[in-house]
PLY file of the C-alpha trace (Angstrom):
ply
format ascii 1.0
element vertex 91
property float x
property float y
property float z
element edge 90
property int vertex1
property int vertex2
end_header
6.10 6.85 -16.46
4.15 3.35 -16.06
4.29 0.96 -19.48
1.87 -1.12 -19.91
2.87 -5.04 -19.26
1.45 -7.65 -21.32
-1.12 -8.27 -19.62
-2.85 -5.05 -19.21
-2.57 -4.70 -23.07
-4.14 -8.16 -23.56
-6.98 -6.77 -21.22
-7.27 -3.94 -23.32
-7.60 -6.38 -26.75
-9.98 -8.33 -25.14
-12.21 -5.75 -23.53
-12.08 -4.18 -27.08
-13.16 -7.47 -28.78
-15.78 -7.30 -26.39
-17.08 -4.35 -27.36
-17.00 -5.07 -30.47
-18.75 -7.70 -30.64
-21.21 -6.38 -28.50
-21.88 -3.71 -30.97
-22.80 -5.80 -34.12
-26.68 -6.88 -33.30
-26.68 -3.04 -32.39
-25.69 -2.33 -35.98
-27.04 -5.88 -37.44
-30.79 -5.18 -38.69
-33.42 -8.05 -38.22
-34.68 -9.68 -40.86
-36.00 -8.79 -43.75
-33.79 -5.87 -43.89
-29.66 -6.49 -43.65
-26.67 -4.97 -44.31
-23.61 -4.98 -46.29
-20.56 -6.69 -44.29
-18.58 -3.57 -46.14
-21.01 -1.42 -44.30
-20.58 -2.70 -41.17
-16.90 -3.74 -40.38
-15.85 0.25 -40.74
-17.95 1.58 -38.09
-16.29 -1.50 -35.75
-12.89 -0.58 -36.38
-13.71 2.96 -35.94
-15.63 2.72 -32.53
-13.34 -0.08 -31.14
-9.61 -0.85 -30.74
-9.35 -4.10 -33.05
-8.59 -5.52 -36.60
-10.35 -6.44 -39.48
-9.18 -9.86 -38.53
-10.90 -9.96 -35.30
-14.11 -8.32 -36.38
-14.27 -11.59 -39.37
-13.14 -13.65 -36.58
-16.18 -11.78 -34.43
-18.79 -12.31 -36.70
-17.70 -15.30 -37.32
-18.60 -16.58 -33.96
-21.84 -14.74 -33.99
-23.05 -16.71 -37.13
-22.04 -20.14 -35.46
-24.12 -18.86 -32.40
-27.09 -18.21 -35.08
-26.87 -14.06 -33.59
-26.44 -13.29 -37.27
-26.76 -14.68 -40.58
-25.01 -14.08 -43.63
-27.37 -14.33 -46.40
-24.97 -15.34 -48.84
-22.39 -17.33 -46.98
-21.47 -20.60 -49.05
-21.45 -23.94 -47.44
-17.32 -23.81 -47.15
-16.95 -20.40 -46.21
-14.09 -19.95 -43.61
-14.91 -15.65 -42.95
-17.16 -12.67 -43.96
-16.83 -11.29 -47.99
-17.71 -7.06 -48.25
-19.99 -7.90 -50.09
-22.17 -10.72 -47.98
-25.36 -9.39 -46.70
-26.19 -9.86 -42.88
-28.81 -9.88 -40.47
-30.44 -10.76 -37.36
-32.71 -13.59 -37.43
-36.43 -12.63 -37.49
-38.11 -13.77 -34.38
0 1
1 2
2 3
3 4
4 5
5 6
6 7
7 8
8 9
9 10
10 11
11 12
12 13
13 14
14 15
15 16
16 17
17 18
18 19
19 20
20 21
21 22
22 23
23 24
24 25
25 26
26 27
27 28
28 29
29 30
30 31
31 32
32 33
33 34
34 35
35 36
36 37
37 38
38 39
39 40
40 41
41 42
42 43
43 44
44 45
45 46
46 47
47 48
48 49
49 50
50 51
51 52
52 53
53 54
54 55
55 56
56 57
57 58
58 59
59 60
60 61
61 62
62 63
63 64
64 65
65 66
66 67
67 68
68 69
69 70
70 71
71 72
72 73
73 74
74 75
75 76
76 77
77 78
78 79
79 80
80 81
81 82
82 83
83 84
84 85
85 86
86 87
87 88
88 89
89 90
């Protein structure tokens, strides 16, 4: 029987971090309408082999990028709150 070595696992994370993160515009709505972060982390961690830690870490990223936007992120914030609203940016 073959084990996996280190870095076939680490290929694994990061092809599921990929995914991931490919996968929240797909559930992010554009703006007006959002969603709940609570709404939306589940469905990652269902779909996708990775943490809470790496989808806040995820999204995260995609808000620095201005992919998303957290409606009610304050200035300091270091990661996502359930209860933050997201969204796409309108066009």
């Amino acid at each position: 029987m073959h084990d996996m070595g280190p870095s076939d696992a680490a290929a694994m994370r990061n092809g599921a971090k990929r995914a991931a993160e490919a996968m929240v515009p797909e559930l992010t709505p554009k703006a007006p309408a959002h969603i709940l972060y609570k709404k939306l982390w589940p469905q990652l961690l269902v779909k996708h082999a990775v943490r809470l830690p790496d989808v806040n870490a995820i999204c995260t990223s995609l808000k620095k990028r201005n992919a998303i936007v957290f409606l009610d992120w304050p200035p300091r914030g270091k990661a996502p709150k359930d209860e933050y609203r997201m969204q796409q940016p309108a066009d």
